[in-house]
C-alpha positions in Angstrom: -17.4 4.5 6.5 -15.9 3.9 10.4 -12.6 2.9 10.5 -14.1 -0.4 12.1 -16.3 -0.9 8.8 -13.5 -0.2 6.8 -10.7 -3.2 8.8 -13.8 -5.5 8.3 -14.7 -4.9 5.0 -10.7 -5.2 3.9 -10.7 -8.4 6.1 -13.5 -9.9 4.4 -12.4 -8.6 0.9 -8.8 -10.9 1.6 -11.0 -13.8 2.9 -13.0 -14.0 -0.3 -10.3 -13.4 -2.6 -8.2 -15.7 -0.8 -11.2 -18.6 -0.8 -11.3 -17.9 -4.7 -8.0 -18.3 -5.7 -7.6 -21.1 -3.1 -8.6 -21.9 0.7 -5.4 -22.9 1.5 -1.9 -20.9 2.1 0.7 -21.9 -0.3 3.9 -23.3 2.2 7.4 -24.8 1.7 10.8 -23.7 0.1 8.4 -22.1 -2.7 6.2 -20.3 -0.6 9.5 -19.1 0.9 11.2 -17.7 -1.9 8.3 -15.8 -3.1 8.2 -14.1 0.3 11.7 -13.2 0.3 10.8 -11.4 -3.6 8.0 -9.6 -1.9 9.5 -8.1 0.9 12.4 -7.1 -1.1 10.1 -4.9 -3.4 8.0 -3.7 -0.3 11.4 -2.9 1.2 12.9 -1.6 -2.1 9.5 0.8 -2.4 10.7 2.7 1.1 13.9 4.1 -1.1 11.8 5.0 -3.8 8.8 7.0 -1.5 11.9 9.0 0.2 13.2 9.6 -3.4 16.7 7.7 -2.7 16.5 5.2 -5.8 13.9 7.4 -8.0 10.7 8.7 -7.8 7.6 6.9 -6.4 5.5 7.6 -9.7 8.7 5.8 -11.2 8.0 2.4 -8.9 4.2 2.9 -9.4 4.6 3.1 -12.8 6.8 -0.5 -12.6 5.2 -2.5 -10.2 1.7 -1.1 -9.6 -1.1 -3.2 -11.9 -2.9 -0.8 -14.2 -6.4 -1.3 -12.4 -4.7 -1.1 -9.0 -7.4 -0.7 -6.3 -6.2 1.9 -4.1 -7.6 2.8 -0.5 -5.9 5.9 1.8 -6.4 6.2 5.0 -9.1 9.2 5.2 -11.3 6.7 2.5 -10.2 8.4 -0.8 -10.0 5.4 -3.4 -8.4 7.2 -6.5 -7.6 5.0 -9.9 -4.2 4.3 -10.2 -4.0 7.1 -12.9 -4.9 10.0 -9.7 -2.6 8.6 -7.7 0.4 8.9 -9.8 -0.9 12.0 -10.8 -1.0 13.1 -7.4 2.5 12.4 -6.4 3.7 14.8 -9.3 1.8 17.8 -7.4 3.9 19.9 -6.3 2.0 21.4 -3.9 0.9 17.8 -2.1 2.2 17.7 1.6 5.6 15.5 0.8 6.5 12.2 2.4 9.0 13.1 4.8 9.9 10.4 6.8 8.5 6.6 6.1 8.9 3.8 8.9 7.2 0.5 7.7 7.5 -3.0 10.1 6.0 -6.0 11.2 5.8 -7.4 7.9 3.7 -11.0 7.2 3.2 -12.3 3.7 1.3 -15.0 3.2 1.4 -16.7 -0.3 -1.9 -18.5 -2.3 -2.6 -20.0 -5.4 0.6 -22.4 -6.1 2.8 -19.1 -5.4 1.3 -16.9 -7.5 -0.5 -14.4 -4.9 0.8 -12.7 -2.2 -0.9 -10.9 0.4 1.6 -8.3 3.1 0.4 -7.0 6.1 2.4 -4.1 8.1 2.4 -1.3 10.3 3.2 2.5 9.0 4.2 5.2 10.4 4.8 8.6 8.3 5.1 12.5 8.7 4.2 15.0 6.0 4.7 18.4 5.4 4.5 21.3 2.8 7.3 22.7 0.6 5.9 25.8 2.0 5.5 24.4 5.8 8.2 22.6 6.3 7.9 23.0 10.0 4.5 21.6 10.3 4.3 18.1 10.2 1.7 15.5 10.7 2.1 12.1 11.4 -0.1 9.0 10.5 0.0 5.5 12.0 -1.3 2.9 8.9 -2.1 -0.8 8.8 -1.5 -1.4 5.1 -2.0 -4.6 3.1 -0.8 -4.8 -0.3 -2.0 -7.6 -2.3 0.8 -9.0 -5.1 -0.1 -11.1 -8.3 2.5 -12.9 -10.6 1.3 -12.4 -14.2 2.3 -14.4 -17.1 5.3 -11.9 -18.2 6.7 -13.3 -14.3 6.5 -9.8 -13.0 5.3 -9.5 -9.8 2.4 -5.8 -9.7 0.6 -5.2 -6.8 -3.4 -5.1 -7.7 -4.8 -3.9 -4.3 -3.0 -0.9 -1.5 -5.4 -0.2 1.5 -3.9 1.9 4.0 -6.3 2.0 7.1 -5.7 4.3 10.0 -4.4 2.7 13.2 -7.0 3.3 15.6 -7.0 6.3 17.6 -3.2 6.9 15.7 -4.0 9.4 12.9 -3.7 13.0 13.5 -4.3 14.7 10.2 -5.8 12.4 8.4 -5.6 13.5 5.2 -2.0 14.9 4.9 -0.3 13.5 2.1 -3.5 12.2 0.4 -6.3 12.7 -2.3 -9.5 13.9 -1.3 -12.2 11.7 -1.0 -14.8 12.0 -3.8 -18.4 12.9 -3.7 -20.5 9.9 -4.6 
């Protein structure tokens, strides 16, 4: 699948999802307070993928939904099972720096989804290459749902390549599977 396949078929995923739950974007002091909770995990998740505040399988583990849907940039969708499974490797190229900005949330459904946008910009290497990095530009949108217990998980992560910005696009990532 192109990368242009890919930005539509994520575009029209949020359009249908968002027409199901509700046409309209949730607004006022509400919709306001659930973006400042949002941002403050997506922000609190940076600490966590440069292994500041924990582990990222820990904040996976916490705030990821079970069935998470999960889309890297070179198209490998593994189950929310791989992907923690994945950050234990220790021979996976390692996150080594992690710049994410231009954050929008938009919040549906009386407050109770939330859809973030924003740009990434990461560089991998090796334990045993440190000197080689790559970098990867992202567009990433993480979709948020508040579930009964009031926890906030995230249920979908699709991290598309900026055009053109990839080099080494599968650095850091699963390998796609065969189907």
């Amino acid at each position: 699948m192109t990368t242009m396949q890919r930005f539509l078929s994520t575009a029209l995923l949020a359009v249908l999802f968002a027409g199901v739950v509700k046409a309209q974007e949730t607004t006022g002091a509400k919709a306001e307070e659930v973006k400042q909770e949002i941002l403050k995990l997506e922000t609190e998740k940076l600490a966590y993928r440069l292994n500041h505040e924990g582990s990222m399988e820990d904040w996976n583990k916490r705030y990821d939904a079970v069935g998470i849907a999960v889309t890297q940039p070179n198209g490998a969708r593994p189950t929310g099972a791989e992907h923690v499974a994945h950050l234990k490797d220790p021979s996976r190229a390692k996150l080594r720096t992690n710049n994410q900005f231009g954050y929008q949330v938009r919040v549906y459904d009386d407050a109770k989804i939330a859809v973030v946008t924003y740009n990434g910009e990461n560089t991998f290497s090796t334990d045993a290459e440190k000197d080689k990095i790559t970098t990867q530009k992202t567009l990433d949108t993480d979709v948020w749902f508040k579930f009964p217990d009031g926890m906030w998980r995230r249920i979908v992560h699709d991290a598309a390549p900026a055009a053109g910005e990839c080099s080494g696009a599968n650095a850091g990532f699963i390998q796609p599977r065969k189907e």
